[in-house]
N, C-alpha and C positions, 0 to 999 in steps of 0.2 A: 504493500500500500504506500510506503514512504515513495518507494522508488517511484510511483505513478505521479507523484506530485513534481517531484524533479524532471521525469520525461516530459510531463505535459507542460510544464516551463521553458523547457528547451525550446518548443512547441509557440512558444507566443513570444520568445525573442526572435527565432527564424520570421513568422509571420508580422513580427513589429519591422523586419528590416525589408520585407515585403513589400508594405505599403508605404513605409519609408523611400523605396527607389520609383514606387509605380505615382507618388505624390509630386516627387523631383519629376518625373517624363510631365504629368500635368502641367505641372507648374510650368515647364519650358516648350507648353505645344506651338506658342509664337515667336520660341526663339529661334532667329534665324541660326541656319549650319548648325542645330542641336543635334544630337542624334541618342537615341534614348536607348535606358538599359534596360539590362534584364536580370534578377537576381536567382541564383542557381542554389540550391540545398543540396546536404548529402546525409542520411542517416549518421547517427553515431555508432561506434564501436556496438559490440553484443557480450552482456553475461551471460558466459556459458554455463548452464546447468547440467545438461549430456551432451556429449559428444556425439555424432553422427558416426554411424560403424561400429561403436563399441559393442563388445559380446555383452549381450547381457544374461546368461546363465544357457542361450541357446547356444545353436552351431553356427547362427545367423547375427551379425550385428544391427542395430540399431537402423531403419532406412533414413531415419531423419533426427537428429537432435532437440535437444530445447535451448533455443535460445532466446534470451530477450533484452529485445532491441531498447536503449537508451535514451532514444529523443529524433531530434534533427541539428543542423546548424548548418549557416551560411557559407555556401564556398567560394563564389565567385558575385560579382555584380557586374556582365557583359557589356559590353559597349555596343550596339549594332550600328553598323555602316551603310544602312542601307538610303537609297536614294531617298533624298525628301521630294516636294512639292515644289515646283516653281513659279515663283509670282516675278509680274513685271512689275519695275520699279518706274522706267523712262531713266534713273542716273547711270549718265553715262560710264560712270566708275563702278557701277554694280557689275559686278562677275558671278557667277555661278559653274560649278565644275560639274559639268554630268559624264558618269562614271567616277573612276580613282582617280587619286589624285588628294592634296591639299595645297593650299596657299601656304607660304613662310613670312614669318615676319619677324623682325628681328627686337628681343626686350632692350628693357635698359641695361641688363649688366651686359650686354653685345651675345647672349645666347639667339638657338632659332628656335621658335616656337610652330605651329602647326595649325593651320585653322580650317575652318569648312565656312567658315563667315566670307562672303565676300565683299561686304556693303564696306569699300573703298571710298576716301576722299583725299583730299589735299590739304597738306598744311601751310605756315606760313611760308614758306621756303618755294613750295609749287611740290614738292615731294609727297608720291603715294602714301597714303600710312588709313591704318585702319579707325576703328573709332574709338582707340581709347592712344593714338598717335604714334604707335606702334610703325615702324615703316615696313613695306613691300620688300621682302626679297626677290630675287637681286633688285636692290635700290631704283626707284624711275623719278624722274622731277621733268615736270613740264612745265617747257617756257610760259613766257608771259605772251601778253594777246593772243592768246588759242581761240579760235572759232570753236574748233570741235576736235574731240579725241573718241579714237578708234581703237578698240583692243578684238582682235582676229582671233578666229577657234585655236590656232596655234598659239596663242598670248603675245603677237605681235602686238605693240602697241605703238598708234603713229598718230601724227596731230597736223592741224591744217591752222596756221598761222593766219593772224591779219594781213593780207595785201600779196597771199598766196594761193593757189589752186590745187598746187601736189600735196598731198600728203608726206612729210616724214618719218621716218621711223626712230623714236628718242628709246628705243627698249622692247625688252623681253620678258614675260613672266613665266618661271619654267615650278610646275609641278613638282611634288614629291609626295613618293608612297614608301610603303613598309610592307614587308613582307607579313607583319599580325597588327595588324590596327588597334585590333582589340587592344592590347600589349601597352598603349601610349596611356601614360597619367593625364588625366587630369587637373590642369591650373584652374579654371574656372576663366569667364570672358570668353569662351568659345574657343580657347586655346591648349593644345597638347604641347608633351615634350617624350623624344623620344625614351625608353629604357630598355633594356637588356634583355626584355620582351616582346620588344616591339621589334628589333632588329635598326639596324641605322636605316637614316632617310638615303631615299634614291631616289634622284633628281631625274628630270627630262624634261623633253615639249610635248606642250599638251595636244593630244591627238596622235601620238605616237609610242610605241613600244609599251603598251596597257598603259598610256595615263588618258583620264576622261579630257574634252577636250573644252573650251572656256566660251560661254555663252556671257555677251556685252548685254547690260540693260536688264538682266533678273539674276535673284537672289535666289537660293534654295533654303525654304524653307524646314524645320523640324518634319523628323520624319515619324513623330508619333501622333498614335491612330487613337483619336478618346472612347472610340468605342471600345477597344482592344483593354487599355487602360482600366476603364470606369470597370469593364470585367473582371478583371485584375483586383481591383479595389473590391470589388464584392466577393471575391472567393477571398481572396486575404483578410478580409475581414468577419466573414464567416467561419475560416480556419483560426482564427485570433480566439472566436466566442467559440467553437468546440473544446478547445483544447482549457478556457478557463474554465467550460464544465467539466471536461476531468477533471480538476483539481479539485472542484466544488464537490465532485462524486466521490472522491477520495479522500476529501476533508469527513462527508460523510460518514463512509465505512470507518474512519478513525473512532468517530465521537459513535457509530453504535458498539466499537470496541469497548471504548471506556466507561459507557453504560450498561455492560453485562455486569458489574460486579460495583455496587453503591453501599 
């Protein structure tokens, strides 16, 4: 009886972190380049009572054991990669990568970071940098008096001057992927950083050698489904209130233990 109290707690910390991650995909269904997770459980260990095979006074051992099983707990909380939604914005600095791929941008201590955001702007300098002024790798700054700026599904990007017709080409924006996506931490700001799970970034152009290739003028939006979600939330929340009636049933049997003998 004791032990059923402790398994059935196992049981409501796995499904606290549950609705814990399916809260976070909520919470971020508008954020752009989100990409939501998934949280993964695994039983715990088993107290062996018998052993499976053992003789038990036949010629024959045992076909099955008794074990019993100890609870659950949280193994992993998945990242999925999978394509979002994309909205048109009209700015011509918005990018969106469909297929693989992420944008780099470089922080303040001179690291690269990893994004799926593309809602680019300019800062005072005329330099790419995203919205928290973070800059584009590899670096681009466009001049002054620009008409209009073009960035190509290869991440060419060229610009049409005041009192010009041709377009130039002031830059490149080259993609990078990972061999496990999943693998990348988590900063927060729609930004990763690679680890020793993720494998190093591999660079390229976009629309070659598996990188997706760069769509001018829309964002790709979160790629989590609130129907999917709100499901989520009601089976985890369900298994939250099973598992504190076991304890309530096992509080139970406790207290008609202690009332056999008054």
């Amino acid at each position: 009886m004791i032990r059923s109290l402790y398994t059935a707690a196992t049981g409501m910390i796995a499904q606290q972190t549950q609705i814990d991650v399916t809260s976070n995909n909520i919470a971020n269904v508008n954020t752009i380049g989100y990409k939501k997770q998934r949280a993964e459980f695994a039983d715990l260990f088993y107290q062996v009572m018998e052993y499976a095979g053992v003789e038990n006074g036949s010629t024959q051992g045992n076909p099955t054991g008794i074990e019993v099983g100890l609870g659950a707990r949280p193994t992993a909380i998945t990242k999925e990669f999978s394509q979002g939604n994309f909205k048109e914005s009209g700015n011509s600095l918005d990018m969106a990568i469909t297929g693989n791929g992420f944008f780099q941008v470089e922080l303040p201590d001179g690291t690269i970071a990893y994004t799926r955001n593309g809602a680019f702007k300019l800062d005072g300098n005329g330099t790419i940098v995203n919205s928290d002024g973070h800059k584009l790798i590899p670096e681009i700054t466009v001049p002054e008096n620009v008409l209009n700026v073009s960035v190509a599904a290869d991440g060419t990007v060229s610009v049409v001057q005041a009192g010009e017709t041709t377009p130039n080409q002031i830059g490149k924006i080259e993609l990078a992927n990972f061999i496990n996506p999943a693998g990348l931490h988590s900063l927060g700001d729609n930004l990763y950083e690679k680890t020793i799970a993720s494998g190093d970034a591999v660079t390229g152009t976009a629309g070659l050698e598996g990188f997706g290739s760069i769509r001018q003028g829309f964002v790709e939006m979160s790629n989590v489904q609130l129907v999917e979600e709100m499901t989520d939330l009601i089976t985890g929340q369900r298994a939250y209130e099973a598992n504190s009636k076991a304890i309530t049933t096992s509080d139970e049997m406790l207290r008609t233990v202690n009332e056999l003998k008054r």
